[in-house]
PDB file as gemmi writes it, atoms N, CA and C in Angstrom:
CRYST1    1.000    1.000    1.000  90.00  90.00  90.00 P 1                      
ATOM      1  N   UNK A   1       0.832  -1.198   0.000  1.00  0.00           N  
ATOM      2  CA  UNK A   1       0.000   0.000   0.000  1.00  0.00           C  
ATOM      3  C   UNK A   1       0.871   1.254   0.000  1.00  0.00           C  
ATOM      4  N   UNK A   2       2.217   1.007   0.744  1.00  0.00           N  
ATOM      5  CA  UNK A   2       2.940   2.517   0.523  1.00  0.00           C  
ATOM      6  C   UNK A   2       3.162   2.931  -0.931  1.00  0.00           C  
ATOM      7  N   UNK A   3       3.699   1.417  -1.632  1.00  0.00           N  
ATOM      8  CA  UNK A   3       4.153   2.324  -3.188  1.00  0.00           C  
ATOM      9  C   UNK A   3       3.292   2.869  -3.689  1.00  0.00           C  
ATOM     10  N   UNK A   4       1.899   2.353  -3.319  1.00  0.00           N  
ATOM     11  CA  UNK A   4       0.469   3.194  -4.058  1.00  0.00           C  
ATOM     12  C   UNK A   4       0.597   4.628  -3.402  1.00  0.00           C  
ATOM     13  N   UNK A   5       0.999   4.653  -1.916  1.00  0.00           N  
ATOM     14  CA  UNK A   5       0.691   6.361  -1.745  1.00  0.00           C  
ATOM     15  C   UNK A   5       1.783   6.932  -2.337  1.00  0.00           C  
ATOM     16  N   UNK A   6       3.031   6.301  -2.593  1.00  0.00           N  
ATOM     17  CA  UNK A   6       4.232   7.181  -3.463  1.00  0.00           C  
ATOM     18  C   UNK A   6       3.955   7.257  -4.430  1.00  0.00           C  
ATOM     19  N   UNK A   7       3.391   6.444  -5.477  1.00  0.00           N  
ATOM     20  CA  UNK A   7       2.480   6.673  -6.485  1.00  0.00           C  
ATOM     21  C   UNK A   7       1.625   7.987  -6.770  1.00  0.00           C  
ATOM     22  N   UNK A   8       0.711   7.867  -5.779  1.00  0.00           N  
ATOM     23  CA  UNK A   8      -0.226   9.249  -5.674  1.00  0.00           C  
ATOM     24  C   UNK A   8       0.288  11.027  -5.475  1.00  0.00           C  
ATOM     25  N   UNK A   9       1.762  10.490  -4.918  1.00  0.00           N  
ATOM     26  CA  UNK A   9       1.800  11.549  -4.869  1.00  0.00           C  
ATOM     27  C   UNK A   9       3.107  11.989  -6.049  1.00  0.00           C  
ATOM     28  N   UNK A  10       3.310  11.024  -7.024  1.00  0.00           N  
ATOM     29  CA  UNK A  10       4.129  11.053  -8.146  1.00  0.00           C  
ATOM     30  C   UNK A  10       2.928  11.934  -8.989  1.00  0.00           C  
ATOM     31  N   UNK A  11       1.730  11.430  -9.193  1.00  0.00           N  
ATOM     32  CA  UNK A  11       0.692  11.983 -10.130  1.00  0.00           C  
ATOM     33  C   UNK A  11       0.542  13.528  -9.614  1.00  0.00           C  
ATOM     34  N   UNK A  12       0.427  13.860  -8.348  1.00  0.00           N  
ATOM     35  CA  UNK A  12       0.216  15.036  -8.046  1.00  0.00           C  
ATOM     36  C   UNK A  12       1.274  15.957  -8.079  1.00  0.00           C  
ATOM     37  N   UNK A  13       3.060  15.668  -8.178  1.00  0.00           N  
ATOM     38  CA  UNK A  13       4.021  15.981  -8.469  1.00  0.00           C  
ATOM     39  C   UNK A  13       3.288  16.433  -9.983  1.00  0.00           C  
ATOM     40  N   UNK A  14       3.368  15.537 -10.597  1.00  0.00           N  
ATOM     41  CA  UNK A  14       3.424  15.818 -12.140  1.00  0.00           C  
ATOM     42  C   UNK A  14       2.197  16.477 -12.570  1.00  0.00           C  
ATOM     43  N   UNK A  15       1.251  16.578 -12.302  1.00  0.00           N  
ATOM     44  CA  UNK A  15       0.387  17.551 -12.436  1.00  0.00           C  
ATOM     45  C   UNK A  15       0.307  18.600 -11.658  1.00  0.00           C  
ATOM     46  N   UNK A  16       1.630  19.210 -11.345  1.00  0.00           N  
ATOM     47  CA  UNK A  16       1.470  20.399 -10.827  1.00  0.00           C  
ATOM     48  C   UNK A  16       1.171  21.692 -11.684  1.00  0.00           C  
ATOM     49  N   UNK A  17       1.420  22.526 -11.272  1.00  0.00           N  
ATOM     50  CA  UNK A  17       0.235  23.737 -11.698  1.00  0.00           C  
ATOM     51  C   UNK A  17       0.751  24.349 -12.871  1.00  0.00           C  
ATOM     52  N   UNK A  18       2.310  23.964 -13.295  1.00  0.00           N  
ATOM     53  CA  UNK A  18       2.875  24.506 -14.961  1.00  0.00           C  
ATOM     54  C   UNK A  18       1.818  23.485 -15.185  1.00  0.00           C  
ATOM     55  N   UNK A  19       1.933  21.689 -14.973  1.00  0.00           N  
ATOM     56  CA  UNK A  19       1.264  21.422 -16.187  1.00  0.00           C  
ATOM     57  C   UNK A  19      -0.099  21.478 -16.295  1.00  0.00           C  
ATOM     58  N   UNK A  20      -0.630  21.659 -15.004  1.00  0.00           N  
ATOM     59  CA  UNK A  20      -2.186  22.359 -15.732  1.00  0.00           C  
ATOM     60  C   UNK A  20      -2.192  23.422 -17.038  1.00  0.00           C  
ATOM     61  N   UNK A  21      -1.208  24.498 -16.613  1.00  0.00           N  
ATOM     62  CA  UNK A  21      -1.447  25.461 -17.226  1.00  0.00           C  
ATOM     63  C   UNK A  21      -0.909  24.942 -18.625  1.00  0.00           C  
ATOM     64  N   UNK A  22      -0.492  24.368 -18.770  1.00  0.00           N  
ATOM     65  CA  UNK A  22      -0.337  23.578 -20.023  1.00  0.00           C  
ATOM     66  C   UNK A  22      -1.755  23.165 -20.801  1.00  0.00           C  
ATOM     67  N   UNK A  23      -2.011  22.527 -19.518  1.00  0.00           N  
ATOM     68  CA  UNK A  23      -3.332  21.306 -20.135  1.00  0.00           C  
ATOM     69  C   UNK A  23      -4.356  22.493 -20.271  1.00  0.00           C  
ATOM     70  N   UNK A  24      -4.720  23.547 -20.018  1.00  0.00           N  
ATOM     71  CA  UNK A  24      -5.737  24.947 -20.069  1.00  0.00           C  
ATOM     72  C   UNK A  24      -4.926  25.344 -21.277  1.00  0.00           C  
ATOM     73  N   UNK A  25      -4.108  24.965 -22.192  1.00  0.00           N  
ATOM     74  CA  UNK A  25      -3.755  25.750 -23.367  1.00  0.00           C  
ATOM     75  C   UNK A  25      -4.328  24.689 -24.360  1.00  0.00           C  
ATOM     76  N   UNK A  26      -4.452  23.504 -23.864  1.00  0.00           N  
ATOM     77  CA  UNK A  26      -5.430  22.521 -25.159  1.00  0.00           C  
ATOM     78  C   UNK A  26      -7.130  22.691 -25.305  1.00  0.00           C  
ATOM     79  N   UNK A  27      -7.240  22.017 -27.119  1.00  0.00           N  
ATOM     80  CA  UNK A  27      -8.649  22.632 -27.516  1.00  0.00           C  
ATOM     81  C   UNK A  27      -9.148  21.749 -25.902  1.00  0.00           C  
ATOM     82  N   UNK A  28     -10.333  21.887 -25.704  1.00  0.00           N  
ATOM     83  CA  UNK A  28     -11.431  20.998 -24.497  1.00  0.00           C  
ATOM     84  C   UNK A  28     -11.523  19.667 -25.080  1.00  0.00           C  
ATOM     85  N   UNK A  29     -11.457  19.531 -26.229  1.00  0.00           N  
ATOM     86  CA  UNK A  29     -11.811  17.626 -26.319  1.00  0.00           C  
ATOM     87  C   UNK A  29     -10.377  16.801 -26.273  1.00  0.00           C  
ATOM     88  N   UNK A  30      -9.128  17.722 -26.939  1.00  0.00           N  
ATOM     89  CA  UNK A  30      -7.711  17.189 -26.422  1.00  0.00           C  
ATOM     90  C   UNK A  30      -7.487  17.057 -24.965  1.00  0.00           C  
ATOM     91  N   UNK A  31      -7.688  17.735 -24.103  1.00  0.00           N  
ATOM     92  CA  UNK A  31      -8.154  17.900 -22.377  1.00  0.00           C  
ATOM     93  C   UNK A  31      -8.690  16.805 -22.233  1.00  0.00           C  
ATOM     94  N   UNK A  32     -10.062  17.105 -22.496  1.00  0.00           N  
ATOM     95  CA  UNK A  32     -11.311  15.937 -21.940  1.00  0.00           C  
ATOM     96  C   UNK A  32     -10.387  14.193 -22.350  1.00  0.00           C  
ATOM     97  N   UNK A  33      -9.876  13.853 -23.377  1.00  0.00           N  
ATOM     98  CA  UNK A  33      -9.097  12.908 -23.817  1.00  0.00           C  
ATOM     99  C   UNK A  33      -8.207  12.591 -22.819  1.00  0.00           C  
ATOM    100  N   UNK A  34      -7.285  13.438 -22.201  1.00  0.00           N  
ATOM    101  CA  UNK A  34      -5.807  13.391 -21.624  1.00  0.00           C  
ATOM    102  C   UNK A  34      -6.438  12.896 -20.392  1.00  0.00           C  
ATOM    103  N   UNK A  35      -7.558  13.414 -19.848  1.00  0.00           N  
ATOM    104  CA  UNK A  35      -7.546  12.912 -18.864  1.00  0.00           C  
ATOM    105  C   UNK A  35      -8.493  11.637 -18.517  1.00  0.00           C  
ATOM    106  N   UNK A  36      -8.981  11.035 -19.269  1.00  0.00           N  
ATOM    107  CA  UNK A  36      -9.798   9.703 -19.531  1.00  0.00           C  
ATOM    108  C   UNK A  36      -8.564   8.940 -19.672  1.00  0.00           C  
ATOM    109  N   UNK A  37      -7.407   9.116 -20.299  1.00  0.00           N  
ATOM    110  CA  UNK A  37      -6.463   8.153 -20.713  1.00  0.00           C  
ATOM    111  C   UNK A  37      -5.557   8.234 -19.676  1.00  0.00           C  
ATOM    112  N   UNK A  38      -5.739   9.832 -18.831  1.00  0.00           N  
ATOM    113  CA  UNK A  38      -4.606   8.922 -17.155  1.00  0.00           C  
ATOM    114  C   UNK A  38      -6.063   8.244 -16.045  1.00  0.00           C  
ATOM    115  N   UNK A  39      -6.803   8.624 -16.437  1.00  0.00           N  
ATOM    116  CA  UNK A  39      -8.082   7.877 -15.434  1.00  0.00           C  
ATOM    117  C   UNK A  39      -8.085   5.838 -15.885  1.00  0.00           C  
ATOM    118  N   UNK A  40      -8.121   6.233 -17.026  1.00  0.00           N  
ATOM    119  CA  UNK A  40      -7.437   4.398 -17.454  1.00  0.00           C  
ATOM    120  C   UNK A  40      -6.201   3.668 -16.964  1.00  0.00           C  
ATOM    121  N   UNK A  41      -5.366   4.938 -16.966  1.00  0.00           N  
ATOM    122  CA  UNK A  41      -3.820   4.381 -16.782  1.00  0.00           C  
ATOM    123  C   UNK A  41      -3.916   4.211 -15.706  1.00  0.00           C  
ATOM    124  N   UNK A  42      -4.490   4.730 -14.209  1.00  0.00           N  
ATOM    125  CA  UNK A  42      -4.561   4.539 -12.798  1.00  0.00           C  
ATOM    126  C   UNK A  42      -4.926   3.513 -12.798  1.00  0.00           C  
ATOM    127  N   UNK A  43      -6.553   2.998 -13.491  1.00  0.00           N  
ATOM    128  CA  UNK A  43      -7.385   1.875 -13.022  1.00  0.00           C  
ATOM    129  C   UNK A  43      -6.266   0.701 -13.358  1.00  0.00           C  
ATOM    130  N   UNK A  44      -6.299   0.651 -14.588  1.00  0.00           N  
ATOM    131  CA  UNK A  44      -4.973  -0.541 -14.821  1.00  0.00           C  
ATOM    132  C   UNK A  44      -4.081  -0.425 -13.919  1.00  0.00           C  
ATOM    133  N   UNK A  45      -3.035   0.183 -13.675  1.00  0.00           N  
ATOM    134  CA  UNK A  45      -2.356   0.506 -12.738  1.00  0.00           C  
ATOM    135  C   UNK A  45      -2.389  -0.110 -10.833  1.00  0.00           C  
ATOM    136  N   UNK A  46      -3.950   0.460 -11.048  1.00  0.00           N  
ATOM    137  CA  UNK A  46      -4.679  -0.529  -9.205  1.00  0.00           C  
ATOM    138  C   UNK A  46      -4.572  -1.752  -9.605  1.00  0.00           C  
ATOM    139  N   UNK A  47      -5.396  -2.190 -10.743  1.00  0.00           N  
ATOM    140  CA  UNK A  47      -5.616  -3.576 -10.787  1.00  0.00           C  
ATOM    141  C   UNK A  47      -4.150  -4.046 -11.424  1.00  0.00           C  
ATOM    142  N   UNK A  48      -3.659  -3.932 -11.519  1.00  0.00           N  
ATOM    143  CA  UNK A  48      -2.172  -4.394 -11.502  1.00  0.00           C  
ATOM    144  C   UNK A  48      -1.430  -4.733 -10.473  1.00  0.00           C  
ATOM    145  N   UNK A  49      -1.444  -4.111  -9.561  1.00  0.00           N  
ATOM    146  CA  UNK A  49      -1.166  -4.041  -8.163  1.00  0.00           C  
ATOM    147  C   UNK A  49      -2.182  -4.284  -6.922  1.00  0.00           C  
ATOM    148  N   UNK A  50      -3.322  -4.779  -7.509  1.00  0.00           N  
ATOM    149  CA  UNK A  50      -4.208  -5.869  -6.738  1.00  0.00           C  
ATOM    150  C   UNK A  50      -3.871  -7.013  -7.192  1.00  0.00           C  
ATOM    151  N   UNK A  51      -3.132  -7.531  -8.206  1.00  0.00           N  
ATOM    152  CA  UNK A  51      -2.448  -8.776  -8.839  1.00  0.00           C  
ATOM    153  C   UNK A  51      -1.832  -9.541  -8.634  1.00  0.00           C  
ATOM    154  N   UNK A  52      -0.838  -8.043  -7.556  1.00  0.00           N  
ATOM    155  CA  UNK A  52       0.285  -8.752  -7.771  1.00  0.00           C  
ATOM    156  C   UNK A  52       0.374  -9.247  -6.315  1.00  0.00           C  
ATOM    157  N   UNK A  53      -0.496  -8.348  -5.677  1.00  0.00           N  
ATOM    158  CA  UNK A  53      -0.773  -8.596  -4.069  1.00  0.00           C  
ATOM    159  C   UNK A  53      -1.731  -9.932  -3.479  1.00  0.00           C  
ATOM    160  N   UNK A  54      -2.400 -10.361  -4.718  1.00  0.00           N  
ATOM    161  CA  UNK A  54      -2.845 -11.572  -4.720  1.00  0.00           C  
ATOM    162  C   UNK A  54      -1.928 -12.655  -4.150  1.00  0.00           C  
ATOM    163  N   UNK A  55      -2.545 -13.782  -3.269  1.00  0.00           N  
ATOM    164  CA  UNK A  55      -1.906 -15.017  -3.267  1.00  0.00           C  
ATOM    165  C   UNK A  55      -2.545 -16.609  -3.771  1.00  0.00           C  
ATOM    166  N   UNK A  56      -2.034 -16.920  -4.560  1.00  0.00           N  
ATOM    167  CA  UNK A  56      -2.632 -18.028  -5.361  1.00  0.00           C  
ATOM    168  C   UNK A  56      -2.978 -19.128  -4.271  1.00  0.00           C  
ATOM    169  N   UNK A  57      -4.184 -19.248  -4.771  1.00  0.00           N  
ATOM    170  CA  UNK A  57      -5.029 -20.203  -3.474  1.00  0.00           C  
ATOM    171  C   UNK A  57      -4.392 -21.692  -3.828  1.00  0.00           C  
ATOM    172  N   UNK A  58      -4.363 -22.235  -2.413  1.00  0.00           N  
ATOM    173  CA  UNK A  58      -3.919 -24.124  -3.168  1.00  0.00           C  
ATOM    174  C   UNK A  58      -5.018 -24.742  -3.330  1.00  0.00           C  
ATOM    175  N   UNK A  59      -4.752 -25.753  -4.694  1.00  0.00           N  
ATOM    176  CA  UNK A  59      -5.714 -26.085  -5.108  1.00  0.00           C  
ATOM    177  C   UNK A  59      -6.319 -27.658  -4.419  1.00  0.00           C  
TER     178      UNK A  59                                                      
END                                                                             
């Protein structure tokens, strides 16, 4: 669970406020895009790391 909060706070590093002001210089549907495709990249990302935290049951 820690690398997930170092994680979280890698995303909030990198979306700091230059690159908003970045992301406020794209048309609204390039925007609306960028951020559906890091909202994907997280979910994969959890469930990747609910994966791996899994332990294979004996059969």
């Amino acid at each position: 669970m820690n690398s997930f909060k170092g994680n979280i706070f890698f995303f909030k590093g990198w979306l700091n406020f230059s690159s908003l002001k970045v992301l406020e210089l794209l048309p609204a549907k390039a925007r609306h895009n960028f951020f559906e495709i890091l909202k994907l990249y997280i979910k994969l990302y959890i469930v990747q790391a609910e994966k791996q935290t899994m332990m294979p049951q004996a059969v």
